[in-house]
C-alpha positions as CSV (number, residue, x, y, z in Angstrom):
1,X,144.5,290.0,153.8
2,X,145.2,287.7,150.5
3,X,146.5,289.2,147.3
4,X,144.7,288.5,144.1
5,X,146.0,289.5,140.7
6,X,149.3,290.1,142.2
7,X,152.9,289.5,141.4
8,X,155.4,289.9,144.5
9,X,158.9,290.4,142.8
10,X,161.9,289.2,144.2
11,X,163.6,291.9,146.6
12,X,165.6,294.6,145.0
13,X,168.5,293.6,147.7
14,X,167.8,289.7,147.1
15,X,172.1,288.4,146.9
16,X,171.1,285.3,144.6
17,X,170.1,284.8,141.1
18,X,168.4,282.1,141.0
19,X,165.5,280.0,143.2
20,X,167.4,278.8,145.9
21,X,166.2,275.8,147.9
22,X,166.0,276.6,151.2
23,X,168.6,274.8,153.3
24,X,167.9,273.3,156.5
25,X,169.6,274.4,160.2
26,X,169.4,272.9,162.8
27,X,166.9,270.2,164.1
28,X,163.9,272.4,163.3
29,X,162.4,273.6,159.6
30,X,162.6,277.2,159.0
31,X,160.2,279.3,158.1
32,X,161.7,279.4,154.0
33,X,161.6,275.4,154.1
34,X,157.8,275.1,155.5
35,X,156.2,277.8,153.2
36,X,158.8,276.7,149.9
37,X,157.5,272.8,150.4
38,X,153.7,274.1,150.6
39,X,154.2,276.2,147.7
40,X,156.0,274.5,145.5
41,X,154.5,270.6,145.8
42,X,150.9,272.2,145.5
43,X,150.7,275.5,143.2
44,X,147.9,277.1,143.2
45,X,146.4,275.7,146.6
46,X,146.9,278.2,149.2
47,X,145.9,281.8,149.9
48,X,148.4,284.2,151.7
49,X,146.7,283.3,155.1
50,X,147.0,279.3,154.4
51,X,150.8,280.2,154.5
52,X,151.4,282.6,157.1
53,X,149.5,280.7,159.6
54,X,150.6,276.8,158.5
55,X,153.7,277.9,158.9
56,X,153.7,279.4,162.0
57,X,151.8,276.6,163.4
58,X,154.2,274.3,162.4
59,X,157.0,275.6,164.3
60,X,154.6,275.9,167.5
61,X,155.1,271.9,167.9
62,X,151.6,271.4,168.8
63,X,149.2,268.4,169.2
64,X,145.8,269.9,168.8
65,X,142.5,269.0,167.6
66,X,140.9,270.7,164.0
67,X,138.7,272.8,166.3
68,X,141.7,273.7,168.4
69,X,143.9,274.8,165.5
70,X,140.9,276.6,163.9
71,X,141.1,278.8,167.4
72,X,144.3,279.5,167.3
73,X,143.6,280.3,163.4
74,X,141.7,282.6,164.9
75,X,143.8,284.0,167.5
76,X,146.6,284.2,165.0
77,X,144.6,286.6,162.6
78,X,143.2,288.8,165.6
79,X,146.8,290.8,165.3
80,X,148.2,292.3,162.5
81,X,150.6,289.8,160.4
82,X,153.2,290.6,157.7
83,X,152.4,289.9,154.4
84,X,153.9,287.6,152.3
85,X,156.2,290.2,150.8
86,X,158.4,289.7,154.1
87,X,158.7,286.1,153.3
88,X,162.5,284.8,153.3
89,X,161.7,283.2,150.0
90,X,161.0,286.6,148.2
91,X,163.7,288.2,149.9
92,X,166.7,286.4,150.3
93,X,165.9,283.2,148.1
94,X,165.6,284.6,145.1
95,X,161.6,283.4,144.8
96,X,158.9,285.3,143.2
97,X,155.2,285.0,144.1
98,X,152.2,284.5,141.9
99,X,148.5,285.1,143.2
100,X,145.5,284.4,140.8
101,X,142.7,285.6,140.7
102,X,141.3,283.6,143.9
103,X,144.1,284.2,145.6
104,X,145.9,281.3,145.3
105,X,150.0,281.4,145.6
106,X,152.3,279.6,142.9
107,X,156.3,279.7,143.3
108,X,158.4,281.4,140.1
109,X,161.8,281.3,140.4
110,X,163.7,284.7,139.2
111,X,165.8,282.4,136.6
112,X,163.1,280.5,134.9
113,X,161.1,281.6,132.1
114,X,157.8,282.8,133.6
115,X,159.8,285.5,135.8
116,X,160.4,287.8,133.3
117,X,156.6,287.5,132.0
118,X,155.1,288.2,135.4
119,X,157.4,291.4,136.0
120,X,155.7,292.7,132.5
121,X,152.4,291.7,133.0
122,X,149.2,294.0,132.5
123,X,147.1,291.1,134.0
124,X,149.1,291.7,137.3
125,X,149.8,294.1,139.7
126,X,153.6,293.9,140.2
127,X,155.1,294.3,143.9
128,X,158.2,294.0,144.9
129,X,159.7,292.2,148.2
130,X,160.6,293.9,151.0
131,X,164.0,294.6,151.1
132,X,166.2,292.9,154.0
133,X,168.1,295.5,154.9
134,X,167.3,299.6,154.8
135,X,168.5,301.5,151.8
């Protein structure tokens, strides 16, 4: 299920233009503020499945053992998950997505100096976001 080689572009209907923190609501984190803090205080650290599950689990509120988590792990993967390209970060945070060769995610903000690089690499397979709403 992870990417390697792969560039996820911001969403063609993305409204910002720029990488946009994402803000908190409320008393929980969202789903933007889990995966943004994993991705962008350790780059190159986690696969596409490191991120979908971590930050599911994290809004479960559980108290569970290693073993227990590696279960629901587990579980998790036994049904079909979105991809990363549905992440609020690519789509409505203005956030790019950059998987090496292993797999491993790194953040690129559409307004740095990288973005423009990625979208024209040949060492990269370029994808875009999903877009938020229907065309």
């Amino acid at each position: 299920m992870n990417y390697t080689g792969t560039f996820i572009a911001v969403a063609e209907d993305c409204k910002v233009e720029y990488g946009k923190v994402p803000a908190p609501r409320g008393s929980s984190k969202t789903v933007a503020e889990i995966q943004y803090e994993m991705l962008i205080d350790q780059p190159y650290t986690h696969t596409q499945e490191d991120v979908l599950f971590e930050s599911w689990f994290a809004r479960q509120d559980l108290e569970v053992s290693e073993i227990e988590k590696a279960e629901l792990r587990t579980q998790f993967f036994a049904k079909d998950q979105p991809c990363l390209r549905t992440s609020p970060l690519t789509r409505t945070h203005g956030w790019g997505m950059v998987f090496d060769a292993d797999g491993k995610i790194a953040l690129c903000a559409m307004d740095s100096e990288d973005y423009p690089r990625y979208l024209e690499s040949e060492d990269l397979k370029v994808i875009k976001a999903m877009r938020s709403k229907r065309a």
